[in-house]
C-alpha positions in Angstrom: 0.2 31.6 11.8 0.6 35.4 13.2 -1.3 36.3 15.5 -1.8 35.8 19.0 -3.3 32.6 20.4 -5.4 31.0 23.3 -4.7 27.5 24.9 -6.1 25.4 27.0 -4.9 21.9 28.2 -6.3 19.0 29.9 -6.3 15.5 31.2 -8.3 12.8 32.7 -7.6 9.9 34.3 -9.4 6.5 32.0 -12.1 4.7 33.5 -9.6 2.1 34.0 -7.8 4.4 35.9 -10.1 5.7 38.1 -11.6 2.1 38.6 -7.9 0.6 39.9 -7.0 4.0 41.8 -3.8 4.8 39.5 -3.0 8.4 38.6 -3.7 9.9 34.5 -0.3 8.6 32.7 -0.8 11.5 29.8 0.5 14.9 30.7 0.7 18.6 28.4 2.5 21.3 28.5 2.6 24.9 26.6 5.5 27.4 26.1 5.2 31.2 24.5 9.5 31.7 22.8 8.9 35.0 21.7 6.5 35.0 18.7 6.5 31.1 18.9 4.2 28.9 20.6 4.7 25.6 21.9 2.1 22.5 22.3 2.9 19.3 23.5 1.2 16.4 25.0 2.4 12.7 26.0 0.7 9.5 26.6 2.6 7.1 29.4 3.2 3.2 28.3 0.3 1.8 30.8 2.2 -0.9 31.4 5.3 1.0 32.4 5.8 2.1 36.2 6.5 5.3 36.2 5.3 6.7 33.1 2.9 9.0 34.8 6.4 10.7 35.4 7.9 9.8 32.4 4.8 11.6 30.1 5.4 15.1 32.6 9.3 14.8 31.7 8.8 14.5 28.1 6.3 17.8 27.9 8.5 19.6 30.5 11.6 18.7 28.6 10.0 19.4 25.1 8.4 22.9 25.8 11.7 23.6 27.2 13.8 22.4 24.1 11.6 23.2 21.4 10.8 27.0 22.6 14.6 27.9 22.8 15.1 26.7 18.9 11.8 28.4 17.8 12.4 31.0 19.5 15.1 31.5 16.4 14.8 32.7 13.2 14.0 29.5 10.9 12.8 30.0 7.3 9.8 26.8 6.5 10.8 24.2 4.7 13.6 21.7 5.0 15.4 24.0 7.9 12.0 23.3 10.1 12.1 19.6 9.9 15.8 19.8 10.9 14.7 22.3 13.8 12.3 19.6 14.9 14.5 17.0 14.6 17.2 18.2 16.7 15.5 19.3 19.2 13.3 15.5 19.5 16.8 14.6 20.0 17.9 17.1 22.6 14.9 15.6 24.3 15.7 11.9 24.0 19.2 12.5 25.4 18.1 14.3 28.7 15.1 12.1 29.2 17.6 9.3 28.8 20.2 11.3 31.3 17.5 11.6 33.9 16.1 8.4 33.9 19.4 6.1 33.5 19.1 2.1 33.8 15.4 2.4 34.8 14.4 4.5 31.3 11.8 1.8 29.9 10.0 2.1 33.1 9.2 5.7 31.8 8.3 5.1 28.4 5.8 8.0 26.7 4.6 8.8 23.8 5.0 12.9 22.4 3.3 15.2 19.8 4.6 19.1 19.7 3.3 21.7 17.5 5.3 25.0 17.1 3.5 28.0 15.9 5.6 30.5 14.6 4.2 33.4 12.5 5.7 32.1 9.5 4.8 28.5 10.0 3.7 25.4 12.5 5.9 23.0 12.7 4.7 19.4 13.9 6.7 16.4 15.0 4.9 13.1 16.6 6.4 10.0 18.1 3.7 7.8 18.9 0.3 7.6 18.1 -1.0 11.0 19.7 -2.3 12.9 16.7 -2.9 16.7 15.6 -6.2 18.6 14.0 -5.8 21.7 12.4 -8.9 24.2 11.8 -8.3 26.1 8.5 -10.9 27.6 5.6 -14.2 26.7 4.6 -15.7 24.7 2.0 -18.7 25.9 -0.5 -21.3 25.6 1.9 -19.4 27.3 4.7 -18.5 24.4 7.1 -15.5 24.8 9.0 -12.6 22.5 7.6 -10.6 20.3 9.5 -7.2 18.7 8.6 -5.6 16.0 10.3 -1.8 16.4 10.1 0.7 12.9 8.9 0.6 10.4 12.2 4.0 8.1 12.4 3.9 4.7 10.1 2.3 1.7 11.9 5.5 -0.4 13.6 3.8 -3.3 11.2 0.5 -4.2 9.7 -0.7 -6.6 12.3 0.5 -4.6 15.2 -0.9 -2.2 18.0 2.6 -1.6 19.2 3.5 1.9 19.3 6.6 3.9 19.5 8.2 6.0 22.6 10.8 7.9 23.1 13.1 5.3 24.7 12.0 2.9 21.6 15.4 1.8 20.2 15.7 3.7 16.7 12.7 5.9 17.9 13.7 8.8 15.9 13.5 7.0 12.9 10.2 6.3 13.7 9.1 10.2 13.6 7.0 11.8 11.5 8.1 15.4 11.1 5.8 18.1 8.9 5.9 22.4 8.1 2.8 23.9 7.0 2.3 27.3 5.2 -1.1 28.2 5.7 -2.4 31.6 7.5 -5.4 30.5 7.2 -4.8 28.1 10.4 -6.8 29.5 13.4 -7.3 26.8 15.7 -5.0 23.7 16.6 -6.5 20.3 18.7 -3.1 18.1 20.2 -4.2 14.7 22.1 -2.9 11.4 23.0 -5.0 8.5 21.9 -7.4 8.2 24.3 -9.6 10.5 22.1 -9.0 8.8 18.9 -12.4 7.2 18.6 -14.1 10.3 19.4 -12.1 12.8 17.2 -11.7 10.8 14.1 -13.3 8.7 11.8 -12.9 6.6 9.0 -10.2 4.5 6.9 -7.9 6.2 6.9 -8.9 8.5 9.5 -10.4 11.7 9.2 -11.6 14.7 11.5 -14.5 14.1 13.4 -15.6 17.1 12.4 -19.4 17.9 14.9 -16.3 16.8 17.8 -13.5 19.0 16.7 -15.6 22.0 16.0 -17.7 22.3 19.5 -14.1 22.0 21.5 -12.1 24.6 19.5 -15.6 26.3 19.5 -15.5 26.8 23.0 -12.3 28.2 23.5 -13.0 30.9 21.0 -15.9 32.2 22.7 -15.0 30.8 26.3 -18.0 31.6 29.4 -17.5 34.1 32.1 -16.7 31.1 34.3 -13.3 29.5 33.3 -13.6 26.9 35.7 -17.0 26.1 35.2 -15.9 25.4 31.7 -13.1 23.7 32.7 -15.4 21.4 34.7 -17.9 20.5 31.7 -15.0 20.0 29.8 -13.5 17.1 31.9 -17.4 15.9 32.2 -17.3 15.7 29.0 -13.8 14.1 28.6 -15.4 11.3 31.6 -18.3 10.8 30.2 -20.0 7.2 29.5 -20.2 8.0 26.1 -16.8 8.5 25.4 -15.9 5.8 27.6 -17.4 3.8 25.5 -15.4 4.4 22.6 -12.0 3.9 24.5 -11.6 3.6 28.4 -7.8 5.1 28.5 -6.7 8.6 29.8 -8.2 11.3 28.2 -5.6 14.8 27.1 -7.3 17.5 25.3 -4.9 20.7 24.7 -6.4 23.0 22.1 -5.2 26.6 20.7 -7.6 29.2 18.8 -6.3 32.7 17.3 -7.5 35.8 19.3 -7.3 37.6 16.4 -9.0 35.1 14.2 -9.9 36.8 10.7 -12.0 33.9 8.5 -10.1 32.8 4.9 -12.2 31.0 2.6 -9.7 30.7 0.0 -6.4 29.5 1.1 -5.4 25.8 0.4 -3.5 24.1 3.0 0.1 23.5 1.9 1.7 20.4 4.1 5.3 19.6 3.2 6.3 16.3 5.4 8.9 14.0 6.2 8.2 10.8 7.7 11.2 8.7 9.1 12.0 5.6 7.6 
């Protein structure tokens, strides 16, 4: 993962949102720790009532945590998950510390990435979910990988899990991957679910994921411009359609891309019990 990348983040307030008057409840946040980069993005519990604040905490507090331990030297493997891990819970503590009594009125979801130039290191709590764009196959399509998503809380249930769940960090899923042949990286909350992925179980929608990493690498001469087709995009009816919650886009592409064909994808994860 060497090299130097690009990000861009967004969010949207839901058509539910925009309809009542109530402000976007995702947030994201990016960090540069040295050679490391930091991604993260939250999702606020809608029916919590502050966790509009409660998603900017979590990215403020995990960009913050996360780049001062990547920021360290950390061989891949086992020692990454542990990196992750403690810093989730460096996290948890001070978002508990700043809240207090009222914490469950500022429950969130949280997804990080950490690219490093040895590896990317991803931790989720939640159901906010992370696609990787690496190799090609024998036609030359782009490839796109989604990485582990945290266990279901049961079968039957759309519950998910935030950071002030009781036993929430044995809900997270945790993973390291070895592969330089990653050049672009997709982080969002659940609002884009229907529209990124596809399937059972779920899978990259690949036509999405390809024209919004697309247009970072080979952004217009008028950033804002982009920026507003983007949110368009991110407000429009057809994507309302397919879920009417706040919308969080953060995406980073290699500057220095260089395309591998023929590189596997190595993903070494550990998924709480």
């Amino acid at each position: 993962m060497s090299g130097r990348w690009r990000v861009h983040g967004l969010s949207v307030e839901g058509y539910r949102h925009r309809q009542s008057g109530l402000p976007c409840q995702d947030a994201w946040g990016h960090a540069d720790a040295g050679t490391a980069t930091v991604l993260a993005v939250a999702d606020g519990a809608g029916s919590r009532s502050r966790s509009d604040e409660g998603a900017r905490l979590a990215v403020d507090l995990a960009t913050d945590r996360f780049a001062r331990r990547a920021a360290r030297r950390c061989p891949p493997g086992e020692a990454v998950h542990k990196l992750l891990t403690e810093a989730f819970r460096e996290v948890c503590e001070e978002f508990l510390h700043r809240t207090g009594e009222a914490a469950d009125d500022f429950a969130t979801t949280l997804t990080v990435v950490v690219l490093t130039p040895a590896w990317l290191g991803h931790l989720s709590v939640g159901d906010g979910f992370v696609v990787l764009r690496a190799g090609r196959t024998g036609d030359g399509e782009r490839q796109f990988h989604l990485l582990p998503r945290p266990a279901a809380v049961s079968e039957y249930s759309n519950e998910t899990v935030f950071l002030t769940s009781p036993g929430a960090e044995d809900r997270l899923s945790t993973a390291c991957v070895l592969d330089e042949g990653v050049d672009g990286v997709l982080l969002s909350t659940d609002g884009l679910a229907q529209a990124a992925l596809g399937g059972r179980p779920p899978v990259p929608n690949a036509s999405f994921t390809s024209a919004v990493l697309r247009s970072l690498d080979t952004p217009g001469a008028d950033p804002e411009g982009d920026e507003d087709d983007l949110a368009a995009l991110l407000r429009s009816d057809r994507l309302t359609a397919l879920n009417a919650d706040d919308k969080t886009l953060l995406r980073a592409v290699r500057t220095d891309r260089t395309d591998r064909t023929d590189r596997p994808d190595e993903v070494d994860r550990t998924v709480g019990a």
